[in-house]
C-alpha angles and dihedrals in degrees: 000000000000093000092062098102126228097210125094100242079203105077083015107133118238127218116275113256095201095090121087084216116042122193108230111163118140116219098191087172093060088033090055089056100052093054096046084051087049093038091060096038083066100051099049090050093049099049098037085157094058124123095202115119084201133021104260099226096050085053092052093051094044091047085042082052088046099047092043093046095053121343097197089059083049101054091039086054094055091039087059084042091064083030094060087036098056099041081044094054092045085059088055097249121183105251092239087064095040088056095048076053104056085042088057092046083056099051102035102099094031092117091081093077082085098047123109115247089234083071111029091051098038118150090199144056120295112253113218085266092050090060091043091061090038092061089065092070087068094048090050088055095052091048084056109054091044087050088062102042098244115183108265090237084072102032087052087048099057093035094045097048093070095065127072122280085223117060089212089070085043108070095178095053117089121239105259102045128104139200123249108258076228086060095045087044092056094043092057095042092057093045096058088040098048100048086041092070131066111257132203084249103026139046115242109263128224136254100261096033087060089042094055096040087053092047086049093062093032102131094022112048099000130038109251091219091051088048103045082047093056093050096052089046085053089039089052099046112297093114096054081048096057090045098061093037094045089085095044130106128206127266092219100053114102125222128283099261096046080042084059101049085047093058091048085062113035090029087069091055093051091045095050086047090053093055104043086046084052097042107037133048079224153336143184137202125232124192125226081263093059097246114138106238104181124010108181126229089255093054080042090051100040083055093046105256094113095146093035113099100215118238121196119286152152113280113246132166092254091060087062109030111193142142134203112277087264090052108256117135117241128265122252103278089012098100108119086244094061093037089054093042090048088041101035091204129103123270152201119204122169112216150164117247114208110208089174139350091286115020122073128162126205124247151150112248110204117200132199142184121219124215136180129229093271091052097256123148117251113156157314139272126199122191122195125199124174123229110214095040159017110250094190105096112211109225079251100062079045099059088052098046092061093042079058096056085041138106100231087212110042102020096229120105118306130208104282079053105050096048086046090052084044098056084050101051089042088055089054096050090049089054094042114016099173094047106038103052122153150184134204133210127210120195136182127178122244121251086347088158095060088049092067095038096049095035104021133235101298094061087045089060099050087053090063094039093057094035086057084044089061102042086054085047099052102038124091112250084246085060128084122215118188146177111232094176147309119350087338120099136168142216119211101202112180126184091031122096125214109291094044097053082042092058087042086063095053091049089058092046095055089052094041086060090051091062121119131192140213094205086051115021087180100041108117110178137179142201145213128230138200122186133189130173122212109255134190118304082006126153126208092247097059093048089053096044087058090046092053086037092054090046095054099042083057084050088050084052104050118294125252092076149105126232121178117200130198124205100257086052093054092046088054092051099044084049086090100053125100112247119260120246133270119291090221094067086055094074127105117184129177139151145247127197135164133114096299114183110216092236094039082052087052086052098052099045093053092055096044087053094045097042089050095039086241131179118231097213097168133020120181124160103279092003131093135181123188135183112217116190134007122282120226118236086242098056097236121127117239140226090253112071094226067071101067120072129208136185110221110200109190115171120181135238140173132225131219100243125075119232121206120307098029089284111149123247096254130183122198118214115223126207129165126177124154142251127241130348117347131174123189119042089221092065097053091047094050088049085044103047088048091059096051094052087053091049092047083057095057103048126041112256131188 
C-alpha cells in the first residue's frame, strides 16, 4: 500500500523543538508521492534483473483505483490495450515492446481518477473551462508515471497520443520531431475504441463509420500507416477477438472493496495532484535526501525544458536556475530550499527564473516542509507562481493560437508560421550543423492567373485547397507545408540533403498533376518547383534566395519541372549581375516634434502598431524599432507595398521647455531603411515617404 513508507523512521529526521511556533501539517497526498517514487525505487533496485516495466503490485492498485473510480474508463483502457497489441504485432513488434505497449494502453487515461464527476459524467459539450480542467487529467497523469519511475519509452507513449500525428495541427511542436510509432499506435487505438462505445453524450458508432472517420483524419490527426494497419488486424479477426472480450473482466482486478480501499489512497494522491496542477504554473517534489522525485510539466516549461520528459536526481542549483528578484545570484546555503529545510517552516521568496542568459521571468516560489504524522521529516515542496502572467493556456486561447498559425483558406501553415518554424530549424542546425541539416522546397503553380480569369474564383480556390490537401497529405508528420501567398507554397523538409528533397519535389509534381476538381471536372494544372539544401557558413537568407532562384529558373524552362541549385552555382549566376547601390543612399531620416505626453506617446504607438499590422522588433527606454510590411522568402521587395518591408528607427529627446500641462517638449527621431533587396532608390523613397506621412498622422507634430 501506498502508506507503507519507504523510508527507514530509524535514521528519519524529526522536526526541530527550538522554535515557539512549529509548523505540523500532514500532506498525505505529497507524502504519498514521495513514498510511490521510493516504493518503486526499491523495487527496481532490488530486481535489477527484472524484466517489468512496471512493479506488479503498484499497477494492480492504480488499475483497482481506476476500476473502482469509473469502470467504464477501466474496460475502455484494456480494449485499447488488445487494440495497440494487435496493430503492434501486425507491424512485427519485439514482445518486450509490445508488453510496455499494452502497459501504456492501460494507464493512459488514468488521470481521470482526479476528475470531478460534473465533468467526467457530462451529457453535454465541453465549454472552453471545461477543457481547461480537462487538460489536467493529462498532466496527472504525467505526475504519475514519473512518480513511479516508469521507463521514458511509456511515459513518452501516453504523453505523446494525445497530440496530432501531423506538426502542422500541433502549433506548439518544432519542424523536425516526430512522434514515437508507440505514441501514433495507441492514438489510433483509443480513437476506434472510444467512437465504438455509447457515451454519456454520443451513440456508439459502427465498424465501418470509425473506420471511415479515422480514414478521413489519416495524415493530419492519425498516422495513415497506423490507420490502414488497424483496419487489416480488424479485417483478419480482430474484430471477432474485441467482441468476445467486450463482456470479461479481468483476473487481476480485486475485488470492489479492496478496490475501494485502493481509491481512498491513491485517490488522495491524484486529488492532491488536481489541485496543485489548478492552483500553481509549476511545482516539484524533494525528498529528505535532497533528490528531486517529480518535477511537473509547468516547473519543466518555466525553466525552459519544455520538450524534455524529467527522470529522478539529486537536487542541485543548476536544475533549478534562479536568482533573487534584483538578480543576484543566491549564497551558498541561501537558496530558498536550504533556507526552509534549515528553518522547517513554509516560505515565500520572490525571484527571478533564467530560462536562458538572457530571458527571466519573474515569480513567487512557495516552500514547504512535510512532515508525517509522527512529526518526522520527509520532503520538500516548492511551488512556483509567476508574477506577470498566467502560464496555464485555457483550450480557448489555444484554439486561437493554431488559427493564427493557420492559412484561413487552405487550413496548413501559413506565413507567420513558416518564418517562426524556420528560425527554429536554423537555430538547430547552428548548434549542430552535421546533424541538423535541411532543404526547402518552393513551389508555384503553373498559369494560376488564367485559372481565375477562365473558371472564376471559386475554382481557383478549390485548386489551392486541394493542392494544400495534398501537400498535407504527401509530407512526412516531421515535415512542415505552408502557404507563403497567393498561388506560392513551401515545403520545409530537415534531416534531408539536396537530391532527396529534390526527388521529394518530383514526387509532389507527379500527384499534383493527378488532381482533379468539382468546380472544374476538365481542369489539369502543374507546378513548378525549386529546391535548395543549407550548406556550410551558410544564412537563412541565402538558402531561401536559391530555392526562389531555382523556382524561377524551372518557370524560365518551361515550367512543370523541378531544379535544384547549390551555392557555388548561384555565385556564378549572380556574377553577372550589376552591383546594387549603395545602402547609404537607402536612408530616409526626418523628424517629429511637438508636446508629446509619455502616456499620450504609449497610446499612439500601440495604435500605430495595431491599425498597420506592424512588428515591434525592438523596445528601450527612449528607443523604438518597428517592422512595416512583410518580407518575401526571397528577399526581393514587391509591387504591393504590404510587400515592402522597412525598418523605422525613432529614438526620443527632450527638450529643455515645458508645453501646457506640464508635458515635456519631446522630438522623435525618424529613421527608415528597407528590408530585403531594392533596386531603385526611387522606389525605396516613395515606400519611405509614405510611411512617414502615416506616422505624422498618429503622433502630434509643429
Amino acid at each position: 500500500m501506498l502508506a507503507e513508507t519507504a523510508v527507514n523512521r530509524a535514521t528519519a529526521d524529526p522536526m526541530p523543538q527550538t522554535s515557539s511556533w512549529q509548523f505540523n501539517g500532514v500532506s498525505r497526498g505529497l507524502l504519498s508521492v514521495i513514498e510511490l517514487s521510493h516504493r518503486s525505487e526499491n523495487f527496481y533496485r532490488e530486481q535489477a534483473d527484472s524484466t517489468e516495466a512496471i512493479p506488479l503490485a503498484i499497477l494492480r492498485e492504480i488499475l483497482s483505483a481506476l476500476h473502482f473510480r469509473d469502470e467504464n474508463t477501466f474496460n475502455h483502457s484494456r480494449r485499447v490495450g488488445l487494440i495497440a497489441m494487435g496493430i503492434a504485432q501486425q507491424l512485427c513488434w519485439e514482445k518486450e515492446n509490445i508488453k510496455q505497449l499494452e502497459i501504456a494502453a492501460l494507464l493512459h487515461d488514468i488521470g481521470k481518477i482526479g476528475i470531478p464527476d460534473h465533468l467526467l459524467y457530462k451529457p453535454g459539450r465541453f465549454s472552453a473551462e471545461d477543457f481547461g480542467l480537462m487538460s489536467h487529467a493529462v498532466e496527472v497523469a504525467e505526475d504519475i508515471l514519473q512518480s513511479c519511475r516508469l521507463p521514458l519509452s511509456i511515459r513518452r507513449t501516453v504523453l505523446e497520443a494525445r497530440r496530432y500525428y501531423s506538426g502542422l495541427e500541433d502549433y506548439s511542436r518544432p519542424v523536425g520531431t516526430e512522434l514515437s510509432q508507440g505514441a501514433r499506435i495507441l492514438a489510433v487505438a483509443d480513437a476506434y475504441e472510444s467512437l465504438s462505445r455509447e457515451q454519456v453524450f454520443r451513440d456508439a458508432k459502427d465498424h465501418h463509420d470509425i473506420t471511415d472517420f479515422l480514414k478521413e483524419r489519416a495524415g493530419t490527426q492519425y498516422d495513415p500507416r497506423v490507420v490502414e494497419t488497424l483496419c487489416r488486424w480488424l479485417d483478419n479477426g480482430g474484430l471477432s477477438l474485441l467482441r468476445s472480450a467486450a463482456g470479461k473482466d479481468s483476473s487481476f482486478i480485486q475485488s470492489s472493496q479492496n478496490g475501494s480501499l485502493m481509491m481512498g489512497a491513491i485517490g488522495t494522491v491524484f486529488a492532491e495532484l488536481y489541485a496543485l496542477e489548478q492552483a500553481y504554473d509549476g511545482f516539484s517534489i524533494i525528498d529528505a535526501d535532497r533528490n528531486v522525485l517529480l518535477v511537473n510539466r509547468g516547473c519543466q516549461e518555466l525553466f525552459g525544458r519544455a520538450g524534455e520528459l524529467f527522470e529522478p536526481q539529486p537536487w542541485t542549483p543548476d536544475l533549478f536556475p534562479i536568482t533573487n528578484f534584483n538578480h543576484q545570484a543566491f549564497g551558498e546555503d541561501e537558496y530558498p530550499l536550504d533556507v526552509m529545510v534549515s528553518k522547517r517552516r513554509p516560505m515565500s521568496v520572490n525571484v527571478q527564473i533564467r530560462q536562458d542568459d538572457r530571458h527571466f521571468e519573474a515569480a513567487e516560489v512557495q516552500c514547504f516542509p512535510l512532515f508525517d504524522v509522527d512529526g518526522l521529516f520527509r520532503g520538500v515542496a516548492e511551488f512556483y507562481k509567476c508574477k506577470d502572467r498566467t502560464r496555464h493556456q485555457s483550450h480557448q486561447f489555444k484554439e486561437l493560437a493554431l488559427q493564427a498559425s493557420r492559412d484561413a483558406l487552405t487550413g496548413i501553415a501559413n506565413r507567420g508560421e513558416l518564418e517562426n518554424q524556420l528560425a527554429n530549424i536554423m537555430d538547430r542546425y547552428l548548434a549542430d550543423p552535421q546533424g541538423s541539416i535541411f532543404s526547402v522546397i518552393y513551389l508555384d503553380i503553373d498559369h494560376f492567373k488564367s485559372i481565375n480569369d477562365n473558371y472564376g474564383h471559386a475554382v481557383g480556390d478549390e485548386v489551392l485547397v486541394e493542392l494544400a490537401k495534398l501537400l498535407r497529405q504527401e509530407a512526412y508528420s516531421n515535415e512542415l507545408a505552408a502557404r507563403y501567398g497567393g498561388e506560392e507554397f513551401v515545403v520545409l523538409c530537415p534531416e534531408l540533403e539536396l537530391m532527396q528533397a529534390a526527388g521529394r519535389a518530383e514526387r509532389f509534381r507527379l500527384e499534383i498533376a493527378k488532381l482533379r476538381f468539382k468546380g472544374a471536372p476538365d481542369l489539369r494544372i502543374t507546378s513548378s518547383f525549386g529546391v535548395a539544401q543549407i550548406e556550410s557558413q551558410e544564412k537563412l537568407d541565402s538558402v531561401l534566395k536559391r530555392a526562389d532562384k531555382a523556382l524561377y529558373e524551372s518557370k524560365k524552362n518551361g515550367r512543370n519541372r523541378t531544379t535544384v541549385l547549390r551555392r557555388e552555382e548561384l555565385s556564378q549566376s549572380l556574377s553577372k549581375v550589376t552591383p546594387a547601390v549603395e545602402n547609404e543612399d537607402f536612408v530616409f531620416k526626418a523628424e517629429l516634434a511637438g508636446v508629446l505626453y509619455d502616456e499620450f506617446l504609449i497610446m499612439k504607438m500601440k495604435s500605430f502598431v495595431h491599425d498597420n499590422n506592424a512588428k515591434v522588433r525592438h523596445v528601450t527606454k527612449g528607443e523604438v524599432l518597428l517592422q512595416l510590411g512583410k518580407k518575401k522568402l526571397g528577399g526581393r521587395w514587391g509591387k504591393d507595398p504590404s510587400r515592402q518591408p522597412v525598418l523605422i528607427e525613432m529614438k526620443s529627446t527632450n527638450d529643455e521647455r515645458s508645453g501646457p500641462a506640464g508635458g515635456r517638449k519631446q522630438k522623435l527621431q525618424v529613421k527608415i531603411t528597407p528590408i530585403g533587396t531594392v533596386k531603385k532608390r526611387e522606389v525605396f523613397q516613395g515606400r519611405a515617404r509614405h510611411t512617414y506621412r502615416m506616422l505624422r498622422t498618429y503622433f502630434v507634430s509643429e
